[in-house]
C-alpha positions as CSV (number, residue, x, y, z in Angstrom):
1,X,5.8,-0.1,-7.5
2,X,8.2,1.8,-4.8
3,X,8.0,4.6,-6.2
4,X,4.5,4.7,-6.5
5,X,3.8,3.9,-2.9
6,X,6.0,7.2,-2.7
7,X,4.2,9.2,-4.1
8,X,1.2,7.7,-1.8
9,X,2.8,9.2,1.1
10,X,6.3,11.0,0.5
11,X,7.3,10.1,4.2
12,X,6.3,6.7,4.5
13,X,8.6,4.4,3.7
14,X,6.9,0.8,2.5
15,X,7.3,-2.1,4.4
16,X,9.8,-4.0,2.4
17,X,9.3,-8.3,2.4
18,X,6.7,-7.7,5.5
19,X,8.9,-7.3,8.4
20,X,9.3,-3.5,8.6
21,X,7.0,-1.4,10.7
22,X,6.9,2.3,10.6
23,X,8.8,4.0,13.7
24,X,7.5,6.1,15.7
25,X,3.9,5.6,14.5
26,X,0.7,4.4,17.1
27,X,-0.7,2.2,14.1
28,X,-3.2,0.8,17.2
29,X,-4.6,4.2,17.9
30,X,-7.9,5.1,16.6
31,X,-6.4,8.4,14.5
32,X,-6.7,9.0,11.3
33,X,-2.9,8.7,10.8
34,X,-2.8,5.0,12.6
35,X,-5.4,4.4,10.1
36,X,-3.7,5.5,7.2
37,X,-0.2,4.4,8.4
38,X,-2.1,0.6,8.7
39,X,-3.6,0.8,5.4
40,X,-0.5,1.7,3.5
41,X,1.0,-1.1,5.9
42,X,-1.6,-3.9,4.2
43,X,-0.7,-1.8,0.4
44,X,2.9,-2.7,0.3
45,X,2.1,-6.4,2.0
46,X,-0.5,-7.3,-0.4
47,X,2.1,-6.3,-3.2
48,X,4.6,-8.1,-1.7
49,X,2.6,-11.4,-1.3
50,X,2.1,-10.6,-5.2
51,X,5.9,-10.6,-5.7
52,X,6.9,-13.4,-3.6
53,X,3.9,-15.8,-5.1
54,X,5.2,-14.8,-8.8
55,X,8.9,-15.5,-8.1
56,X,7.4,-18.8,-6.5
57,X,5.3,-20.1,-9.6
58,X,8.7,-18.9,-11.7
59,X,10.9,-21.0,-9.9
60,X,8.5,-23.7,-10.7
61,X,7.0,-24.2,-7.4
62,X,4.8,-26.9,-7.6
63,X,1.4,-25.1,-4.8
64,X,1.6,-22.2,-6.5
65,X,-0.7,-21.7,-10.0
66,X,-0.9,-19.6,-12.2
67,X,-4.5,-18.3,-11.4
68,X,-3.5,-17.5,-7.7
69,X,-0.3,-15.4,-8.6
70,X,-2.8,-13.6,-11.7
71,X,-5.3,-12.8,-8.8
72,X,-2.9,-11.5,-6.3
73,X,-1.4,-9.5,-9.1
74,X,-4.7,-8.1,-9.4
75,X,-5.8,-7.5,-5.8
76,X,-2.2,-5.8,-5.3
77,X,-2.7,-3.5,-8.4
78,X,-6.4,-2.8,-7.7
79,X,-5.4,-1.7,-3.7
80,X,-2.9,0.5,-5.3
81,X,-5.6,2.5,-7.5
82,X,-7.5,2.6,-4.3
83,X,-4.3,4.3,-2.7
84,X,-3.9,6.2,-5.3
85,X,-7.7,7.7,-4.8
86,X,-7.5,7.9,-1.7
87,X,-4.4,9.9,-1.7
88,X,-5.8,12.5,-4.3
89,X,-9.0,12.7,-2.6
90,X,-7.1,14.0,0.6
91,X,-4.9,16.2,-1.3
92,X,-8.0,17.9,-3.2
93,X,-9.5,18.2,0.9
94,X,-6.6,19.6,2.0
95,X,-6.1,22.6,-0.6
96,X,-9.7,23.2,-0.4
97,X,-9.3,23.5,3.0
98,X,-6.1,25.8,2.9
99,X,-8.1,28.1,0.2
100,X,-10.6,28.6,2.9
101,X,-11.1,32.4,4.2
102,X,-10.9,32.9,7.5
């Protein structure tokens, strides 16, 4: 999963068990980089949820079932295809843009 948040963003690093925050970044500004930076933030925590909930109903856990670590699973997976869109869509926008005449 890392390594495809990677190749998401090559310089982001994902937030890791919720508690890191990327430096140096205005994620409260209105830009389009505080955007992004936020929703590759809420990416890696919704897959981490994921993770934690499925260790949890392995270690037998008796709150957690299996329908709600299934769904999380599937929210995490389907934000990543979204990411993954996303991420294509900009890079198709930027070439275009750079194959632009001046």
């Amino acid at each position: 999963m890392n390594s495809l948040l990677q190749q998401i963003d090559r310089g982001i690093t994902p937030v890791s068990a919720g508690t890191e925050r990327l430096s140096g970044v205005d994620t409260q500004a209105g830009e389009f980089s505080g955007i992004l930076h936020r929703a590759l933030n809420n990416l890696s925590e919704r897959y981490q949820k994921a993770q934690n909930k499925a260790e949890a109903f392995e270690a037998g856990i008796p709150d957690v079932s299996l329908n709600d670590v299934m769904i999380d699973q599937q929210k995490a997976a389907l934000s990543l295809q979204m990411g993954v869109q996303v991420r294509n869509k900009l890079v198709s926008a930027y070439t275009d843009i750079m194959n632009m005449s001046v």
